[in-house]
C-alpha positions, 0 to 999 in steps of 0.5 A: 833145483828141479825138484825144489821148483816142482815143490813150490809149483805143486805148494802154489796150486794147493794155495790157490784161492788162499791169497786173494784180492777184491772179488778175484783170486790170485796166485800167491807169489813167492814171499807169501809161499816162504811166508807160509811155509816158515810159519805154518801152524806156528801160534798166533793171535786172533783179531778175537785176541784169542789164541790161534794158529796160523795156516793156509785159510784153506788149510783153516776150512779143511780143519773146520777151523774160522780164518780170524785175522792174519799172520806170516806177514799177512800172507796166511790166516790166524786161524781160530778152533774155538767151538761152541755149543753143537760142536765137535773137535779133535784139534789141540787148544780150541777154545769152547765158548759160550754162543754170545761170546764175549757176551753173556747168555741168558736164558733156559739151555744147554750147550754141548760140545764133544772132543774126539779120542785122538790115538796117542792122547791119554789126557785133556787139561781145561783151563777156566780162562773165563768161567761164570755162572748162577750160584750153587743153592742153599745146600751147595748143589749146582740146580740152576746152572750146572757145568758137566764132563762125561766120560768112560773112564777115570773118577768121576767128576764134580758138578761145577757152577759159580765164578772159577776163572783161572781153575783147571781140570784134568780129564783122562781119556785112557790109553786104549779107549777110543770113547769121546769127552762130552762137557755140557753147560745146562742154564736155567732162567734168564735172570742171569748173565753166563759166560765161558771161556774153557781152553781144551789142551790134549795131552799125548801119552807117556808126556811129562805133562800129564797129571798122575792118577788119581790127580784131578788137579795138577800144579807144576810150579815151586809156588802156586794158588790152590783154591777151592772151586767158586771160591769168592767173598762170603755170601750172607746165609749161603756157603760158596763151596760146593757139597758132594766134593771129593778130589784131590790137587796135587802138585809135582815134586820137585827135585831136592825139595823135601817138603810142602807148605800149605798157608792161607794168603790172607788171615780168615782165607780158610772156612771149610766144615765145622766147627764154627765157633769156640776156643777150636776155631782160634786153632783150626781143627784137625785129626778126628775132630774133622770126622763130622763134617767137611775137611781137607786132608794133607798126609803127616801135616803139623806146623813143624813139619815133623812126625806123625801130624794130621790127615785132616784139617777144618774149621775156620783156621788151619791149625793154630797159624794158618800154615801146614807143612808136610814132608809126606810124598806125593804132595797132595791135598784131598778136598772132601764135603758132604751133601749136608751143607744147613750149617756151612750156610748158616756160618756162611763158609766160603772155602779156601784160598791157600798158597802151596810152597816147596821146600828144600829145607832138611 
């Protein structure tokens, strides 16, 4: 009983100053100490309704996190780690944001942040909650506003711009490195509004979370929404996808499923290289005939889902149906353009919208 009392007298002077009144600080009492304990870094929501944690408000300070509403019955704070440009982090879940935030920006910038290396994280996963910025030029390239990762290791990857709400990254960071990730937001003119809303997710090692090599994108569900970066409606004179692309999505296996269908959800969902016009845009293209221009490549696809099928597909249709199945594993769809986009623009392609389903049929 002695040593539980020295427990909660040593907790009591670490908490002093945590809990306090108009001007002057108190000692917490006992709920607020069981509250604390009970809750401490537990999830929560801030006033922001963003994601938190609670802890201690001291606790928050140390971590260079800002105290962002309550939790654990109003005796400890929520606690945020959401960081904008200057910043520096190696806290799971923070939240990097513009410096307006939930304002727009305008203007000419850039914005910085680094995510220090943590020993047993091999991965980082960026969620797109929120994502808006000045659309790709004529030829599909990222010069106004520009979303970059640096990195040491891994694929490189692409320059972002456009409207991407509710798309993913993931970014390795290697076992043995201990280099950092930079992600970097360059805005140019004041004609637009920006805003960002990037969640940062560590992923340890070994984790069965993490995203298999080569996977830039990783889809863990039966069923899911697999769609082109800036993906939107069609833009007159201008394609929305961007050039110089060359990733691949992939998504996870599950157990009993022999096969993958990929399908538009709504009928002309897919524009993605030539060609345009013609009988072949009545079927989509496939095989060599994609060899000219941008494509997407699913292994052994048909519409049957049986024999040797097609590596590549474009066009403005998938095959004849809008639908491709393939048993070939791992389930994966390679996206690939080229930096020539004059045509893509003139056609006004504005990407692709697929829905991905398993199958368990034999």
């Amino acid at each position: 009983m002695s040593q539980i009392r020295q427990v909660i007298i040593l907790f009591s002077i670490c908490l002093l100053g945590t809990v306090h009144g108009q001007g002057s600080f108190r000692p917490p009492s006992i709920p607020a100490i069981i509250a604390i304990l009970r809750y401490q870094n537990s999830p929560c929501t801030t006033d922001s309704n963003t994601p938190g944690t609670c802890l201690a408000q001291n606790d928050c300070l140390t971590r260079q996190g800002t105290p962002d509403g309550t939790c654990a019955s109003g005796f400890a704070s929520c606690c945020n780690f959401k960081f904008t440009c200057g910043g520096r982090t190696k806290e799971n879940e923070t939240i990097f944001v513009n410096h307006l935030y939930p304002k727009t920006d305008n203007g000419t910038n850039t914005c910085q942040v680094t995510i220090d290396k943590q020993p047993n994280v091999c991965q980082l996963r960026l969620d797109f909650e929120e994502f808006s910025l000045a659309q790709p030029d004529e030829n599909g390239q990222c010069t106004t506003d520009s979303f970059m990762v640096r990195t040491t290791v891994g694929e490189r990857l692409p320059i972002l711009c456009g409207d991407n709400n509710a798309q993913h990254l993931y970014v390795d960071m290697g076992r043995g490195s201990a280099n950092p990730v930079v992600l970097s937001v360059v805005t140019n003119g004041d004609m637009i509004g920006r805003k960002w809303k990037v969640k940062i997710n560590m992923i340890p090692c070994n984790n069965l979370d993490m995203a298999p090599s080569g996977c830039m994108q990783y889809f863990r569900s039966p069923s899911a929404v697999v769609q082109s970066f800036n993906y939107g409606l069609p833009m007159e004179g201008r394609a929305r996808y961007l050039s110089n692309l060359r990733y691949t999505a992939c998504v996870r296996v599950e157990e009993n499923f022999c096969s993958i269908k990929w399908e538009t959800e709504t009928l002309g969902s897919f524009s993605w290289g030539a060609p345009f016009e013609g009988n072949l845009t009545a079927r989509g293209a496939s095989g060599g005939l994609c060899n000219v221009d941008d494509f997407v490549g699913i292994d052994q696809g048909s519409a049957e889902g049986s024999g040797p099928g097609e590596d590549r597909l474009c066009g403005t249709k998938l095959l004849q149906d809008d639908y491709v199945i393939s048993r070939s594993k791992p389930f994966q769809l390679k996206v690939r353009s080229n930096s020539d986009q004059k045509l893509n623009a003139e056609n006004s392609q504005h990407g692709k919208h697929n829905i991905e389903t398993l199958n368990n049929v034999q």
